[in-house]
C-alpha positions as CSV (number, residue, x, y, z in Angstrom):
1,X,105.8,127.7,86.4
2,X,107.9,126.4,89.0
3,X,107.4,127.3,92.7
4,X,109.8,128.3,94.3
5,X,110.7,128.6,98.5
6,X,112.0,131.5,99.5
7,X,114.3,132.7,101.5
8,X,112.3,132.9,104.0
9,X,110.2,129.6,103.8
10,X,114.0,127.7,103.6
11,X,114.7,129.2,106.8
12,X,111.7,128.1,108.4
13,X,112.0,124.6,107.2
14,X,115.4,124.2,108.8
15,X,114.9,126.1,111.9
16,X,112.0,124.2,112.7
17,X,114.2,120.8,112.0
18,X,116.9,121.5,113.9
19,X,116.0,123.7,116.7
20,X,118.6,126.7,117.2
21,X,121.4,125.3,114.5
22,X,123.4,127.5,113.2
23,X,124.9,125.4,110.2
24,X,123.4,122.7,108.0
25,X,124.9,121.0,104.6
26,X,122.5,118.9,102.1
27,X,124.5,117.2,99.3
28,X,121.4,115.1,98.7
29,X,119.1,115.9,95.3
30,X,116.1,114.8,96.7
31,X,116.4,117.2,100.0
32,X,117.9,119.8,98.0
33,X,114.7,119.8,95.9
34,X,112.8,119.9,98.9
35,X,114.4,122.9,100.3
36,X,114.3,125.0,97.2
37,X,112.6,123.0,94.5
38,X,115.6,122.6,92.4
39,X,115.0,119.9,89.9
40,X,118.5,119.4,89.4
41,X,121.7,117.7,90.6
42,X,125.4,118.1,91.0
43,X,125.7,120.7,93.8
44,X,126.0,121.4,97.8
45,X,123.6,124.0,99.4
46,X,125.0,125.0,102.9
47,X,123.3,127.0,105.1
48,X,124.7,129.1,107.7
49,X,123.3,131.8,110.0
50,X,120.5,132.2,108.5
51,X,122.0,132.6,104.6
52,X,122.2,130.4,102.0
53,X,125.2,129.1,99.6
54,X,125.4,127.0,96.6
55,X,128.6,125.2,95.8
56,X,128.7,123.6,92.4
57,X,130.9,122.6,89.8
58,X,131.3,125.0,86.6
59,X,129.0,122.4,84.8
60,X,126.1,123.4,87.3
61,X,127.0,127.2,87.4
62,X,124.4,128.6,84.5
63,X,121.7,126.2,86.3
64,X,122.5,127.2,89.4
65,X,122.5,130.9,88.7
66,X,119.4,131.6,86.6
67,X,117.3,129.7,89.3
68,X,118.2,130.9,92.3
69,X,119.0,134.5,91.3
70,X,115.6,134.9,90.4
71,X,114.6,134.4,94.1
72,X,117.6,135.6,95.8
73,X,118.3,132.7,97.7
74,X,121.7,131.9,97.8
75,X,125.2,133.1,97.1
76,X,126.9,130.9,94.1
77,X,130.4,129.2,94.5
78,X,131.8,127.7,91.9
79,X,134.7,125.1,92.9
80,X,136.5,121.8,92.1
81,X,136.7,120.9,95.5
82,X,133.2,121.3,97.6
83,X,134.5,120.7,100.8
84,X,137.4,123.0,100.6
85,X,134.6,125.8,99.5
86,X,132.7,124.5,102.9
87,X,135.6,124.8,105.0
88,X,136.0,128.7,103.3
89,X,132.9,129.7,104.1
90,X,132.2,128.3,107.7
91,X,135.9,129.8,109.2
92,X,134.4,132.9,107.4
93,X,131.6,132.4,109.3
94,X,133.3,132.0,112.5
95,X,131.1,128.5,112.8
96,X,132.3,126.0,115.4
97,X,130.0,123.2,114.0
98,X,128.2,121.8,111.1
99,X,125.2,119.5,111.3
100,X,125.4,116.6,108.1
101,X,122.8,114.0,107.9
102,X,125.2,110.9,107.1
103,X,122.3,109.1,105.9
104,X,122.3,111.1,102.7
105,X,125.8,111.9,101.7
106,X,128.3,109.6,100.0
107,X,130.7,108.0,102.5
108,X,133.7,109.4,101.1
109,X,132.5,112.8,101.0
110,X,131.6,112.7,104.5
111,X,135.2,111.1,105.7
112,X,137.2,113.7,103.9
113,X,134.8,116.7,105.0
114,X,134.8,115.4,108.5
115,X,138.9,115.0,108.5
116,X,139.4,118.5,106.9
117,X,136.5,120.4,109.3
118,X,137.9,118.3,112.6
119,X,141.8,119.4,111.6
120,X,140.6,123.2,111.5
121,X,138.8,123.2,114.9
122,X,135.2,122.4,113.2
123,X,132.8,119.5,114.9
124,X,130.8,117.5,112.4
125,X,127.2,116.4,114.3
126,X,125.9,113.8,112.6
127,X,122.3,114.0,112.5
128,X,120.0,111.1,111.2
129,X,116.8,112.4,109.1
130,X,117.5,115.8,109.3
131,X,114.0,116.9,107.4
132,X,112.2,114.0,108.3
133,X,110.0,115.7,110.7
134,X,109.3,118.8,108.1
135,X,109.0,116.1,104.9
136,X,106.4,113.7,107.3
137,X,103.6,116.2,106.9
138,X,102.7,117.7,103.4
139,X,101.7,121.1,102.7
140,X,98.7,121.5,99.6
141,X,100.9,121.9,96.6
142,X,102.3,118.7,98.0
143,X,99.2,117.0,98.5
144,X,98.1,117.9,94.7
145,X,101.6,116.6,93.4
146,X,100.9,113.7,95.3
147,X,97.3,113.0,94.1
148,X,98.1,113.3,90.5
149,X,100.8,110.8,90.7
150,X,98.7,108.3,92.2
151,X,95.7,109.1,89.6
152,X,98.1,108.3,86.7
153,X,99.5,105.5,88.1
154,X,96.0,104.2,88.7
155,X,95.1,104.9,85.1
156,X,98.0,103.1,84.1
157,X,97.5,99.9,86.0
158,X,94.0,99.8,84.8
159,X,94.9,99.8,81.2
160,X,98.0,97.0,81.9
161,X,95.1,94.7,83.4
162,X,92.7,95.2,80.6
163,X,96.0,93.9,78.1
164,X,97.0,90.9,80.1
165,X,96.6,87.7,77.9
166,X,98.3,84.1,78.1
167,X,101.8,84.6,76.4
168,X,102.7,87.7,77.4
169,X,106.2,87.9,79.3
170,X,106.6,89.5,82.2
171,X,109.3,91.6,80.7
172,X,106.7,92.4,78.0
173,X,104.6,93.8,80.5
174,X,107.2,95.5,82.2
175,X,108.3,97.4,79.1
176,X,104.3,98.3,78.6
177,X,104.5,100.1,82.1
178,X,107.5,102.4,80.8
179,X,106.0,103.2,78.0
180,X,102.7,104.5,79.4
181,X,105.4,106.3,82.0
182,X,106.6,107.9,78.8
183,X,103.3,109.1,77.2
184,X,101.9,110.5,80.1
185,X,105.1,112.4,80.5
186,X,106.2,110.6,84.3
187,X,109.4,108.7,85.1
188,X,109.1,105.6,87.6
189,X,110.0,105.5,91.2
190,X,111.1,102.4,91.4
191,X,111.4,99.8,89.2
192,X,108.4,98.1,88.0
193,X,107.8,94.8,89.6
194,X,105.7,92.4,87.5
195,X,105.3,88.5,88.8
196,X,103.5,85.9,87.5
197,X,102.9,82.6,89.0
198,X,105.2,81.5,91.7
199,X,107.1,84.1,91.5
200,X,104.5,86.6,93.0
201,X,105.6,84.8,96.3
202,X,109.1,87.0,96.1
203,X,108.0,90.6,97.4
204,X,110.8,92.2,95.3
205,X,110.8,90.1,92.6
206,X,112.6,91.2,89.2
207,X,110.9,91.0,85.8
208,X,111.8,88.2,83.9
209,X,111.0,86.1,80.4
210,X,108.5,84.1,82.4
211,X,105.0,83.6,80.2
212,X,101.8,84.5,81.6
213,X,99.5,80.7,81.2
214,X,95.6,80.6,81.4
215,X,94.3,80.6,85.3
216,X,97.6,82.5,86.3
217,X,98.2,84.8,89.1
218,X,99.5,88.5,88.7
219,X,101.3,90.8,90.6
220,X,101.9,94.2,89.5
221,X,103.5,97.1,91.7
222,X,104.2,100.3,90.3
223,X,104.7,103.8,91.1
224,X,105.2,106.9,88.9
225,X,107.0,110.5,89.7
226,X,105.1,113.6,89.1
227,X,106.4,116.8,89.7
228,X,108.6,115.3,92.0
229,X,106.5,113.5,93.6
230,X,106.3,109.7,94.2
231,X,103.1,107.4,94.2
232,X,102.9,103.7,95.2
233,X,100.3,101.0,94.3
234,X,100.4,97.3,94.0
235,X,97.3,95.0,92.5
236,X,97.1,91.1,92.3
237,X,95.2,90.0,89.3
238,X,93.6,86.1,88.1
239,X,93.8,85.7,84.7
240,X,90.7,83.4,83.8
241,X,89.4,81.4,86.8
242,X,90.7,81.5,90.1
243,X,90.8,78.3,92.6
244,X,89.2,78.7,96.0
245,X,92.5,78.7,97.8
246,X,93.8,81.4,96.4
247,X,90.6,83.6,96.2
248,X,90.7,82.6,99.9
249,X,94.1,84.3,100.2
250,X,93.4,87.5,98.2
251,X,90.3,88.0,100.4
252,X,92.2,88.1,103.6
253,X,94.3,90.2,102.1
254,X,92.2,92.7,101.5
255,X,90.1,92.0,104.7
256,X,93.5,93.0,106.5
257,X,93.9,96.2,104.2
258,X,90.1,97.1,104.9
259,X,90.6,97.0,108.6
260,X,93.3,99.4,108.7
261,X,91.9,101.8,105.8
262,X,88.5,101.7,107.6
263,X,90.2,102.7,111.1
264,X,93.4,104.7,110.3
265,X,93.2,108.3,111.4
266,X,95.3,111.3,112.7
267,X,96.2,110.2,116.6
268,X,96.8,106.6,116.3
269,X,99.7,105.3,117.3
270,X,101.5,104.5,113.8
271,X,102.4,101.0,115.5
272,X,98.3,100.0,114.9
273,X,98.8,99.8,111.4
274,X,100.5,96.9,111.1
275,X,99.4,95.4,114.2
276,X,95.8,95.5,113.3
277,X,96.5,94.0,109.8
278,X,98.6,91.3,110.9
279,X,96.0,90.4,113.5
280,X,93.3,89.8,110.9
281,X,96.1,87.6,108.6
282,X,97.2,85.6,111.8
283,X,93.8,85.1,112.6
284,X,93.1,83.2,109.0
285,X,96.3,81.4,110.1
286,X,98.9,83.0,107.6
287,X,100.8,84.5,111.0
288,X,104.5,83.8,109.2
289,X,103.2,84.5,105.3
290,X,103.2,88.3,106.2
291,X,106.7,89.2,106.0
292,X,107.2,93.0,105.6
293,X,106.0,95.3,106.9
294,X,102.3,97.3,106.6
295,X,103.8,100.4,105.0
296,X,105.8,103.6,104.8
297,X,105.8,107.1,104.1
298,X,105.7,108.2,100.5
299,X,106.6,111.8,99.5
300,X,109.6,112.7,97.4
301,X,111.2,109.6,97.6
302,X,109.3,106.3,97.2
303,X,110.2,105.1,100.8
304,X,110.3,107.8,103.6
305,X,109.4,108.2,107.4
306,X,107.9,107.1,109.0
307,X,108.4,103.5,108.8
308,X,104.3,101.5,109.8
309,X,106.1,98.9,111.6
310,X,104.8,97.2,114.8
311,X,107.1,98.7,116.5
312,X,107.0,102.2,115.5
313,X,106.7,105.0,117.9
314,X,105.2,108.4,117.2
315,X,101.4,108.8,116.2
316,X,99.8,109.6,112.7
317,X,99.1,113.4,111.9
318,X,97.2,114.9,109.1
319,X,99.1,115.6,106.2
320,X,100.8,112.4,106.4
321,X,100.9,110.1,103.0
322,X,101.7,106.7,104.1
323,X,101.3,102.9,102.2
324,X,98.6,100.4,103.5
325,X,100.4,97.1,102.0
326,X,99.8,93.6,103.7
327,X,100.7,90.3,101.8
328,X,100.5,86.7,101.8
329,X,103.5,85.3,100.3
330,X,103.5,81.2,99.9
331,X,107.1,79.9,98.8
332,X,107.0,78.6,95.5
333,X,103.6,78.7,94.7
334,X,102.3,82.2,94.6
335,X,102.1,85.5,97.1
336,X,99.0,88.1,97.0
337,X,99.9,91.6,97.9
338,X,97.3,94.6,97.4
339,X,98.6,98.8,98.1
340,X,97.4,101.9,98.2
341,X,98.8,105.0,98.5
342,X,96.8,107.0,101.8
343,X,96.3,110.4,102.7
344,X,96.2,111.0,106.6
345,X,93.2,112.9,108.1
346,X,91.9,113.9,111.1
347,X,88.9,111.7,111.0
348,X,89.9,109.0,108.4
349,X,92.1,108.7,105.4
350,X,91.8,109.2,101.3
351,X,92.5,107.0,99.8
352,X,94.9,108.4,96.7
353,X,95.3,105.4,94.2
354,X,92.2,103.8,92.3
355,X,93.0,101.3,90.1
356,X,90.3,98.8,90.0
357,X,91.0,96.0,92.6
């Protein structure tokens, strides 16, 4: 069965983001389903004084009825125009101003509700990562979502590398990963990216006809959605033998990953992340091959705060599930990248995925 927050657990999710507000839309699935675990779309939940409304379109109204009636949530309206229904129920309300997270709304949703709000004495705050500070730390049923997405992605990656031959496309390999997806009944959170050869040097690279020869190099990152819940993991394979130069590279690699995985903990600033793994791969003289960043938050959605950058400010807590990602990435020849999906804690880290390195 579902779970479900309740009233209750909604309105200590918001009050704790935003101290003392008094209004708050979400238009955004994903933070819709974090508020209330709704897994799906095409509807508004405003909150407002401490109560709960739904605005959806008739489409959504049976949905939107049978789940949230159950738990008494919120009141339903159904309505063409959703931010006409806003305007209704905040002059009802007597509210003076509505907080919106602009990061998450369609631009012109949030031009034509800012227009209509400002012309009837309303001010729109605009409020960047609104539940980021709530989404940063996982509660349990979180953390087990969390772990089984990153055991089944594991499983999967393992099985991949066991089927990798010489004449296989990447596209062929691509289509493999969906179908695993499919039979262990998860959707992926990003596209798969599978590079052979030269084009493992492109970070993002997109799946292509390109052949898999004898001593090639793979790169394979994938994640999976369980529950709503994201994973993240990226391996780089040899097919056959490997020359010294590049087992060279996939060593410091995972030297660089080791350093921080054997050192990350809650209290650190999150800045040391990438710092310390960039120090090791600058030391082996790859300073400009490492050109991303070390990581980022994983949770609902496949990238979330915080952001391991060297510049990052804050410090890790426990309950945190970051990446740990470095890369060496050598233009038109080839590019190593190894990932794991981490669980913060107070003396260390878990480590979440396990495929075989």
């Amino acid at each position: 069965m579902k779970i479900k927050n309740s009233k209750k657990d909604i309105n200590k999710i918001i009050s704790t983001s935003i101290a003392k507000t008094k209004c708050v839309l979400f238009t955004d699935p994903k933070e819709i389903f974090y508020l209330t675990n709704a897994d799906f779309c095409g509807f508004w939940f405003l909150y407002v004084v401490d109560k709960a409304y739904v605005i959806c379109s008739k489409m959504v109204e049976n949905q939107a009825r049978e789940f949230f009636f159950e738990i008494n949530t919120a009141d339903i309206y159904v309505s063409v125009y959703f931010y006409k229904t806003v305007l209704e129920i905040l002059k009802k309300n007597n509210a003076k101003k509505l907080f919106i997270d602009p990061k998450y709304m369609i631009a012109l949703d949030f031009i034509v509700l800012s227009e209509k709000l400002s012309q009837n004495g309303i001010e729109v705050k605009k409020k960047i990562g609104i539940l980021d500070s709530a989404r940063m730390i996982k509660k349990n049923n979180e953390i087990e979502n969390l772990k089984k997405s990153c055991k089944i992605v594991s499983s999967i990656c393992d099985t991949v590398r066991k089927e990798l031959k010489s004449g296989l496309s990447e596209l062929d390999v691509h289509y493999k990963i969906l179908e695993l997806f499919l039979k262990n009944h998860v959707t992926e959170s990003f596209t798969p990216i599978v590079a052979f050869g030269k084009n493992s040097a492109n970070p993002h690279h997109r799946s292509s006809g390109k052949k898999l020869v004898q001593n090639d190099i793979v790169m394979i990152d994938i994640g999976c959605i369980y529950n709503g819940y994201c994973s993240d993991l990226t391996r780089t394979y040899f097919l056959d033998k490997v020359d010294d130069n590049r087992k060279h590279i996939w060593n410091v690699v995972k030297h660089s990953q080791e350093a921080v995985l054997k050192g990350i903990r809650a209290g650190l600033p999150i800045a040391w992340a990438d710092k310390t793994a960039r120090n090791v791969i600058e030391s082996a003289g790859y300073k400009d091959k490492f050109i991303h960043t070390i990581g980022h938050g994983v949770g609902i959605e496949i990238h979330e705060t915080p952001s391991l950058s060297s510049n990052a400010e804050g410090v890790f807590f426990t309950g945190m599930t970051v990446t740990v990602e470095p890369g060496i990435y050598i233009k038109q020849k080839f590019g190593v990248r190894i990932e794991d999906t981490i669980l913060i804690k107070e003396d260390g880290c878990e480590v979440l995925t396990s495929a075989t390195y």
